[in-house]
C-alpha positions as CSV (number, residue, x, y, z in Angstrom):
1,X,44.9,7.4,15.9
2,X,42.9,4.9,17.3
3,X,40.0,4.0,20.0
4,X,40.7,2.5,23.5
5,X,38.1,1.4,25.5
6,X,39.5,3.5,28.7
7,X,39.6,6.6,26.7
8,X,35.6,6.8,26.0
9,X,34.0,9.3,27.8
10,X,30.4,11.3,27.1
11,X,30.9,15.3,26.3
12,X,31.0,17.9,28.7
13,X,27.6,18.7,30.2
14,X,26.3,15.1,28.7
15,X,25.2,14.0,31.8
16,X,24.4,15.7,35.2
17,X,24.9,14.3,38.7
18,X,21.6,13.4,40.3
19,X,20.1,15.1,43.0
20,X,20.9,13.7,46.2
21,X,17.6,14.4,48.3
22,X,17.1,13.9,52.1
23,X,20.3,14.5,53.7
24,X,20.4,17.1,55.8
25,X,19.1,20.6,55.8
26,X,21.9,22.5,54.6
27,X,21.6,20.7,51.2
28,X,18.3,22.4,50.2
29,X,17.0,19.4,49.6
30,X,16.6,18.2,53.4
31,X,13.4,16.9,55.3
32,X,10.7,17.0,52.4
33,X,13.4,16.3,49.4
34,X,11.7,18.9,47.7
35,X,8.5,17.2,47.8
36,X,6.3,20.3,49.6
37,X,4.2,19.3,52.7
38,X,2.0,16.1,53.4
39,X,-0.5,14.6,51.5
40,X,-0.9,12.4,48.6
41,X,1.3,13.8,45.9
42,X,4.7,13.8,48.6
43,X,3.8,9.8,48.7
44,X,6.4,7.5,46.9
45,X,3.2,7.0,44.4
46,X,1.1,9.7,44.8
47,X,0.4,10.8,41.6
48,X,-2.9,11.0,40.0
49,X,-3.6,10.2,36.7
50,X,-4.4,13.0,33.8
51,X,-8.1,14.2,34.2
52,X,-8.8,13.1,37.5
53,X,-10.8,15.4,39.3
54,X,-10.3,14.1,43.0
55,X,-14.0,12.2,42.2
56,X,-15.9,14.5,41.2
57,X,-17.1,13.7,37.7
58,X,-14.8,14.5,35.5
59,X,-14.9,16.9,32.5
60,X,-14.7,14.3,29.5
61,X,-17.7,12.9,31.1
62,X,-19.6,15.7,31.8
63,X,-19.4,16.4,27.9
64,X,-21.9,14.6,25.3
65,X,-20.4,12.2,23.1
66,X,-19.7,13.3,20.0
67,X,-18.5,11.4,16.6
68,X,-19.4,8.2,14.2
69,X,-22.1,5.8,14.6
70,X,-23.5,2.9,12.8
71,X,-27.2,3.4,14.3
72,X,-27.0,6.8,12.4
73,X,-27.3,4.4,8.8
74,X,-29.9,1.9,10.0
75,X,-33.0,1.4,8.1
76,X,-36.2,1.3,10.0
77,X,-39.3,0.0,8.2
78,X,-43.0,0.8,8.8
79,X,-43.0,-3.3,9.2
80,X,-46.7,-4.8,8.5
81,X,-48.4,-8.2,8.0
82,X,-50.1,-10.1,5.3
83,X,-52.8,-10.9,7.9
84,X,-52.7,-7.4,9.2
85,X,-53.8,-6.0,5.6
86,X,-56.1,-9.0,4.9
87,X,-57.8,-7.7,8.5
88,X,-57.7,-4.4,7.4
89,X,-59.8,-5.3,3.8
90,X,-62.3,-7.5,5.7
91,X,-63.2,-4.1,8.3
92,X,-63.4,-2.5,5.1
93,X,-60.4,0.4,6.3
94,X,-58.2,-0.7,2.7
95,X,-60.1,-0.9,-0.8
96,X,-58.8,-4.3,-2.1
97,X,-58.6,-2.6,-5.7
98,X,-56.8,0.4,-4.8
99,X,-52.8,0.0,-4.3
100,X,-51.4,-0.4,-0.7
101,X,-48.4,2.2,-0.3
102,X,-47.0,3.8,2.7
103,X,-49.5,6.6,2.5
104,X,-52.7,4.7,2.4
105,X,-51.2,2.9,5.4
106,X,-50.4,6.7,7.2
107,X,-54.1,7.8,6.0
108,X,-56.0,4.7,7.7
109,X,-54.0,5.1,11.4
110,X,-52.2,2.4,11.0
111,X,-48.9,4.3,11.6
112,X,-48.2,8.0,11.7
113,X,-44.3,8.1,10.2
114,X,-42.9,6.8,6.8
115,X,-39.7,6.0,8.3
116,X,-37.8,4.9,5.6
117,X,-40.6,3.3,3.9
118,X,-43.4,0.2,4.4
119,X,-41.7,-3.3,4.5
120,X,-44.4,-6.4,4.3
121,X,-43.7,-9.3,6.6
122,X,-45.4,-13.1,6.0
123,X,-47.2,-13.5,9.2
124,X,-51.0,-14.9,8.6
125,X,-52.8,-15.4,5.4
126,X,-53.9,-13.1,3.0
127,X,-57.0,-14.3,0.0
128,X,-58.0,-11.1,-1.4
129,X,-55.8,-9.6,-4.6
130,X,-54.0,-7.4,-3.3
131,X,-52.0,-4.6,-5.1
132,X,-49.3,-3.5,-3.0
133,X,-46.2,-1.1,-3.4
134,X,-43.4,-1.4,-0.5
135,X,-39.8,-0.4,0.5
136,X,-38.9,-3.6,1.3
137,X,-40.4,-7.8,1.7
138,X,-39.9,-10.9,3.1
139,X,-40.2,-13.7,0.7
140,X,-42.8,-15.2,2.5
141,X,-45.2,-12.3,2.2
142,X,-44.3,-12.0,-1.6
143,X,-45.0,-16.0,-2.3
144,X,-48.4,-15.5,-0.1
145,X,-49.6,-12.0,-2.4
146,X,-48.5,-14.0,-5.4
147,X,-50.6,-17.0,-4.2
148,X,-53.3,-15.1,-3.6
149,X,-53.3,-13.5,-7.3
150,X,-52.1,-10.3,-6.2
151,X,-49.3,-8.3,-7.0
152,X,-46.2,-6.7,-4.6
153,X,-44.0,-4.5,-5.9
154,X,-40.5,-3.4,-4.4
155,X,-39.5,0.0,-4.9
156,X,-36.8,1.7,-5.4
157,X,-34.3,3.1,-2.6
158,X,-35.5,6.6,-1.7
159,X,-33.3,9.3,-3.1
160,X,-32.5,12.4,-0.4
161,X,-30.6,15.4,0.0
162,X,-27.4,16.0,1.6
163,X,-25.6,18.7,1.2
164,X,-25.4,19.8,-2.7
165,X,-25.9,16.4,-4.7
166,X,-28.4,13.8,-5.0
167,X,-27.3,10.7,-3.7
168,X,-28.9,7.4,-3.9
169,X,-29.5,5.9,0.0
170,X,-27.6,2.8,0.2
């Protein structure tokens, strides 16, 4: 048995004949072609698109945003000078002698958060020795301590708690 061309047709109940709309009243389909009344959704392109609220504000922006974001990972540093701290020994508000950590820097007004620890920036000169212990430095401030005869240590990244383990912050 073979194939003709002429001989192809779909299955029964395949297709369906389309509505014919607008002609005449008698077809059920008369006048309004099964479109309602007026406005914009019996236009040829009235249709809104999904969430619009007809301009009021709509809900998914009535709703706080929710989800991931890099700021939530930052590092922010209690950031401080060289020629902040040298200031700060001439007024006679740091002991030269005594090690500069975040705390002493908290205990003298100078800021009143850790953050995520003290960082020591180059601006200005420093002269006295001074012994300081930081988060984080430029290379500047660490050539202009060393310079000076004094000694700045980095430490180690904070450890914290999430959750059930310790993990190291990155």
């Amino acid at each position: 048995m073979s194939i003709k061309l002429n001989q192809l047709a779909d299955n029964l109940g395949a297709t369906q004949n389309t509505k014919r709309l607008g002609r005449g009243i008698g077809s059920g389909k008369g006048k309004t072609s099964g479109r309602g009344v007026k406005g914009q959704k019996a236009r040829k392109s009235g249709t809104v698109r999904a969430g619009f609220e007809g301009g009021q504000n709509p809900l998914y922006r009535r709703l706080p945003m929710r989800g991931f974001n890099n700021a939530n990972f930052t590092t922010d540093y209690c950031e401080v000078n060289v020629g902040t701290l040298q200031k700060l020994v001439d007024a006679g508000k740091l002991d030269a002698k005594l090690p500069i950590t975040i705390e002493s820097i908290i205990g003298i007004g100078l800021t009143k958060k850790a953050k995520d620890g003290l960082k020591i920036l180059g601006m200005g000169d420093v002269s006295a020795k001074l012994i300081i212990a930081a988060a984080a430095a430029s290379q500047s401030a660490i050539d202009k301590v060393q310079k000076a005869g004094g000694k700045l240590e980095i430490l180690p990244k904070r450890e914290y708690e999430t959750g059930k383990k310790l993990v190291k912050k990155a």
